[in-house]
C-alpha positions in Angstrom: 105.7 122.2 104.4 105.3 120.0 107.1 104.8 115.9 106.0 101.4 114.7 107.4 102.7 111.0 107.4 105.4 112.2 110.4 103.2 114.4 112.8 99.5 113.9 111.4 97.7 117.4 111.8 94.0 117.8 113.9 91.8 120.2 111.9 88.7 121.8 113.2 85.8 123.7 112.1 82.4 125.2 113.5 81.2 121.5 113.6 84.0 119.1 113.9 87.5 118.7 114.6 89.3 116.0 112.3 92.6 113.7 113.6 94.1 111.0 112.4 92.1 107.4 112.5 92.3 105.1 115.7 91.5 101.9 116.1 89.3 103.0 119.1 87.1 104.6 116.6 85.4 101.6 115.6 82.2 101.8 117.2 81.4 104.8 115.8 82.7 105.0 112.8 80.4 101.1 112.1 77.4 103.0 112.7 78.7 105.3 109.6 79.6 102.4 107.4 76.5 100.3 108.6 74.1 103.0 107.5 72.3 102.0 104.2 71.8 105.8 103.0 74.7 106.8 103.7 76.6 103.4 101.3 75.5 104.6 98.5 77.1 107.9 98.4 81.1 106.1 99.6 83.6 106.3 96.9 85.0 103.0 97.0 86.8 103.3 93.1 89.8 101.7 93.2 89.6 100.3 97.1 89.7 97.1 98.1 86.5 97.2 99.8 83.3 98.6 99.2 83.0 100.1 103.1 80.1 98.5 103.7 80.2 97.0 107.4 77.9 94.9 109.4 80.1 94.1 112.4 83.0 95.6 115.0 85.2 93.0 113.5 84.8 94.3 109.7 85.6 97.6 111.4 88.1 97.2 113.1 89.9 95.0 110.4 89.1 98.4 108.1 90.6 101.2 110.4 93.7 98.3 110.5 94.1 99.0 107.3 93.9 102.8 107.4 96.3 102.6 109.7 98.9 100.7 108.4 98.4 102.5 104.6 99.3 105.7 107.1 101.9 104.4 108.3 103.2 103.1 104.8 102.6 107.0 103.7 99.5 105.5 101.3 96.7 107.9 102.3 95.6 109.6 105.6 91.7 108.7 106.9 90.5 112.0 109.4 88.1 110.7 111.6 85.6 113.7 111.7 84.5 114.1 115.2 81.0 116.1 116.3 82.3 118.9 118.6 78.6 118.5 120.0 77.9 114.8 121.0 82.0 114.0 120.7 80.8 111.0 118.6 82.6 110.1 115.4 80.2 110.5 112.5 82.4 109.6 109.5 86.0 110.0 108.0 87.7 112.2 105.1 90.3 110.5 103.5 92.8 112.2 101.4 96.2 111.7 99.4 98.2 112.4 96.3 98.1 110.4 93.1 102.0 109.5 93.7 101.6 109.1 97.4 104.9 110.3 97.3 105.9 112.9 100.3 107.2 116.1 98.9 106.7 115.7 95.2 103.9 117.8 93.6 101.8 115.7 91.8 98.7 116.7 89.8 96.0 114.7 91.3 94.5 114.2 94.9 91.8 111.9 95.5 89.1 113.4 98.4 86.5 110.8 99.7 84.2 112.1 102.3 82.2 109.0 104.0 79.5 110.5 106.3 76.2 109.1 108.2 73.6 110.3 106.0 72.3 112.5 108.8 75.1 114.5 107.9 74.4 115.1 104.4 73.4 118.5 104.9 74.9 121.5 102.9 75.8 122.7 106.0 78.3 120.4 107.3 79.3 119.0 103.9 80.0 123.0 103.5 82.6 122.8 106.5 83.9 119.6 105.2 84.7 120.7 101.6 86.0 124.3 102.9 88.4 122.6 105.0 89.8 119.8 102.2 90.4 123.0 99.7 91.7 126.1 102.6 94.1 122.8 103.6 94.9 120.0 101.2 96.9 121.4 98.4 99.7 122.5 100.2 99.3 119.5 102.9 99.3 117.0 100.3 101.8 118.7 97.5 98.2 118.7 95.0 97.4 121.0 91.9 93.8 119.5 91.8 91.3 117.8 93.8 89.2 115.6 92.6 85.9 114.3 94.3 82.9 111.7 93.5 79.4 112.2 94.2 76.8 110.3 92.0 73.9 112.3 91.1 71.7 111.4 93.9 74.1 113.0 96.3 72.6 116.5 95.2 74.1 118.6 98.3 77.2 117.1 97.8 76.9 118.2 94.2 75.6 121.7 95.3 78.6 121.8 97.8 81.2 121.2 95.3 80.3 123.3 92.7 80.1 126.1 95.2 83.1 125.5 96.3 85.0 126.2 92.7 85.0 122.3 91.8 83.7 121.2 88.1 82.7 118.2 86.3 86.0 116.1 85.4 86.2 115.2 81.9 89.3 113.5 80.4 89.0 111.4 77.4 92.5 110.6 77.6 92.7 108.8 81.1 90.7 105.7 82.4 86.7 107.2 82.9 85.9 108.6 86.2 82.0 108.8 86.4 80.4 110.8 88.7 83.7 113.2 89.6 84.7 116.8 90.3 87.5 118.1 90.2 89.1 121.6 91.5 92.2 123.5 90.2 94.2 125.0 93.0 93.8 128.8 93.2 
């Protein structure tokens, strides 16, 4: 297994090809975290920030931040490219619950922050396909779990098509609004 946090891997689908996060980026990737139907559906549990952005500085302080928790083998942020207009329309952030390189670990945590235009079963189809064809072995993962609250209905349709469930754990701090996916 090769580790993401030495030689971060490009993905691509029909859509979009995903690479690691840049700090040139920004511009783009504001008009994402500027868009007021899109902020409702960002999973921000747990963040420091609720990713909502107003201005190129906010950004670009953000993506500093991505980019040093990369660095510091936190989490990765994909920037998710359009193959069509080469714009950046969002990111996919992924890592294990250990953040620990090369130790299996139950848990990953997926968070899929898209303009809203994107919404669309069709590419949150490619999106989700890629995380689970990818992510387990990439990340050392046995499950992947996801949040989308219930207004995000083709994110909802998307996961469960995709194999994920509703996660319910009594036993571990309440996670509202989450999916999860056993590795197959």
């Amino acid at each position: 297994m090769n580790n993401p946090y030495e030689k971060c891997p490009v993905f691509e689908t029909e859509s979009f090809i995903l690479r690691l996060v840049e700090k040139n980026d920004a511009k783009d990737l504001l008009k994402c975290y500027s868009d007021e139907n899109a902020q409702p559906l960002f999973n921000a549990d747990n963040c420091t920030s609720n990713f909502i952005y107003k201005t190129i500085e906010e950004m670009n302080q953000c993506i500093d931040f991505w980019i040093y928790a990369y660095k510091d083998k936190g989490f990765i942020r994909f920037s998710i490219i359009d193959k069509m207009t080469k714009r950046i329309i969002g990111i996919i952030e992924m890592f294990g619950s250990n953040c620990e390189f090369g130790k299996i670990t139950s848990w990953g945590i997926l968070r899929i922050d898209i303009q809203s235009n994107y919404e669309t079963e069709k590419y949150l189809s490619e999106l989700i396909k890629l995380s689970v064809n990818n992510f387990y072995i990439l990340f050392g993962i046995k499950n992947i779990l996801s949040k989308a609250i219930p207004k995000a209905q083709n994110r909802i349709k998307i996961l469960l098509d995709n194999g994920f469930i509703d996660y319910i754990d009594e036993t571990e701090k309440p996670r509202k609004y989450y999916y999860y996916r056993n590795e197959k």
